[in-house]
C-alpha positions in Angstrom: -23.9 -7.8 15.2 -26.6 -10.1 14.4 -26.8 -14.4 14.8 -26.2 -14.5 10.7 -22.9 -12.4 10.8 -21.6 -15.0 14.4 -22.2 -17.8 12.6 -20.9 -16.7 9.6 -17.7 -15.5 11.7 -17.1 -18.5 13.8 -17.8 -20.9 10.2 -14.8 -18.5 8.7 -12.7 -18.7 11.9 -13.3 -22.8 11.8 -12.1 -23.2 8.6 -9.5 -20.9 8.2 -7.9 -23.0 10.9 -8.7 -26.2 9.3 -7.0 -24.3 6.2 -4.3 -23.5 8.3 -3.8 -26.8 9.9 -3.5 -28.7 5.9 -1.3 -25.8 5.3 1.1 -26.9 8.4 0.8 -30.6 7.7 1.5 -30.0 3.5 4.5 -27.6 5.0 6.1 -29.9 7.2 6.3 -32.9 4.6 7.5 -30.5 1.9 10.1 -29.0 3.9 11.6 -31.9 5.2 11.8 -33.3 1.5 13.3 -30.2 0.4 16.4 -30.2 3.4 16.8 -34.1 2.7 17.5 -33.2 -1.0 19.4 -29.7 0.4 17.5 -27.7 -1.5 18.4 -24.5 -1.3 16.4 -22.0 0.8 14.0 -25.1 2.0 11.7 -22.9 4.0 10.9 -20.4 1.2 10.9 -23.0 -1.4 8.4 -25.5 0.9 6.2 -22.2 1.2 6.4 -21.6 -2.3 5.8 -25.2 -3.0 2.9 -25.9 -1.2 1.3 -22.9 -1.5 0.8 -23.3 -5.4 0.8 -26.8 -5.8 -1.1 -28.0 -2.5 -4.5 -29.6 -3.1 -6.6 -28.5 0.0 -10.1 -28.8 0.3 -12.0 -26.0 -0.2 -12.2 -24.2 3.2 -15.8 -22.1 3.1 -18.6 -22.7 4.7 -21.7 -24.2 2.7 -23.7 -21.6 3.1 -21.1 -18.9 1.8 -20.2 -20.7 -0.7 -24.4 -21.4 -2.0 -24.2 -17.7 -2.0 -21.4 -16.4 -3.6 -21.5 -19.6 -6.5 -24.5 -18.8 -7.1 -24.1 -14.7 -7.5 -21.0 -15.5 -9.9 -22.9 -17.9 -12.0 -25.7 -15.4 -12.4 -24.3 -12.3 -12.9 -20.4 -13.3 -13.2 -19.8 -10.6 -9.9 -17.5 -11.6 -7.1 -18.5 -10.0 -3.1 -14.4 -9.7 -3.0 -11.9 -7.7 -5.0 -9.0 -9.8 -3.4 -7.7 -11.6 -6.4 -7.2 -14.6 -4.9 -10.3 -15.1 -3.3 -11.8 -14.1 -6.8 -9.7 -16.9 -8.2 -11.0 -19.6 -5.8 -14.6 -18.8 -6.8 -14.0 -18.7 -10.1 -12.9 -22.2 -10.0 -15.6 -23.5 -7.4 -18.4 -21.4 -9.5 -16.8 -23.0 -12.8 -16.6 -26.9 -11.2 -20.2 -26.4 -10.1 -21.3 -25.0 -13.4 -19.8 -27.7 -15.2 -21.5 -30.2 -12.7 -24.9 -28.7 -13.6 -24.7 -28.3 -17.0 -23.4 -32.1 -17.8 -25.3 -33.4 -14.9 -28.5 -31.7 -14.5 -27.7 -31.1 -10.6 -29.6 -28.2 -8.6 -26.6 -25.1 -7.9 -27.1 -26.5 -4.3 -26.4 -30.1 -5.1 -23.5 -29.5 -7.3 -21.8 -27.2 -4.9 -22.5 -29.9 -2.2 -21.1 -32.5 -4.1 -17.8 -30.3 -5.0 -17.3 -29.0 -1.7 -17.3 -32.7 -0.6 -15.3 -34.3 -3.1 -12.8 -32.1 -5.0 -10.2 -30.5 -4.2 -8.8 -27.0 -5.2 -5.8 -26.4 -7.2 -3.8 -24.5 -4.9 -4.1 -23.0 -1.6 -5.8 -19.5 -2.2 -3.2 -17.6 0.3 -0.5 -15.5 -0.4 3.2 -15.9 0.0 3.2 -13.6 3.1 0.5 -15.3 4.7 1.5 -18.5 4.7 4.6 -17.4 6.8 2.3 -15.9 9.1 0.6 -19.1 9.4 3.7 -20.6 10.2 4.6 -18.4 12.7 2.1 -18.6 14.7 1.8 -22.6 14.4 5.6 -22.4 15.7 4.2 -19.9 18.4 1.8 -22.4 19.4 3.8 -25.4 19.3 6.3 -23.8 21.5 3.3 -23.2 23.8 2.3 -26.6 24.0 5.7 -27.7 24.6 6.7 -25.6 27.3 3.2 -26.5 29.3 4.9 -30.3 29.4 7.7 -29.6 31.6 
């Protein structure tokens, strides 16, 4: 394995637990709305909730993201055939497009500028995932606790 593909890993690894940990903290307020107001199902419904209507950052690194952006808005071709991940770049690719068309901002600029102050629309995991996030925040939680006594 070479330095790029490390530092591309560990950037991945960083933010897919910063991901994670807006996921948790977005979860946590949802869910205890949802058994105040005894909804019913809270968990799935939080999960459900926050999951589509959660307005994370977007979790890539720069330099994947210059990449990528930049490959869409030239040829309109995604690295991924995940349709989620194809989704989040669409969107980034399209905010940054619109930035340099109305603006006159470099690809790099824009995408700075985007990555710093917008949000996305959703969180770009599935359903299934997010339990597995959850799981393993309760996991580590647990952890934690347990080391205190």
């Amino acid at each position: 394995m070479n330095n790029t593909q490390e530092t591309s890993r560990g950037a991945c690894s960083a933010n897919c637990q910063a991901r994670d940990m807006e996921f948790v903290a977005l979860y946590n307020e949802a869910l205890r709305l949802m058994v105040d107001r005894k909804v019913e199902a809270p968990r799935r419904q939080a999960i459900r909730f926050v999951v589509h209507n959660g307005h994370p950052r977007y979790h890539v690194s720069y330099k994947r993201a210059y990449e990528v952006v930049r490959q869409l808005l030239r040829s309109g071709k995604t690295p991924t055939n995940n349709s989620l991940q194809v989704q989040m770049w669409q969107e980034l690719a399209g905010r940054v497009g619109t930035l340099c068309r109305d603006t006159g901002m470099s690809i790099a600029g824009a995408l700075e500028f985007v990555l710093a102050h917008c949000r996305a629309t959703r969180f770009y995991i599935s359903e299934r995932h997010a339990d597995s996030i959850l799981d393993r925040a309760r996991k580590q939680y647990r952890q934690r606790k347990l080391r205190r006594l």
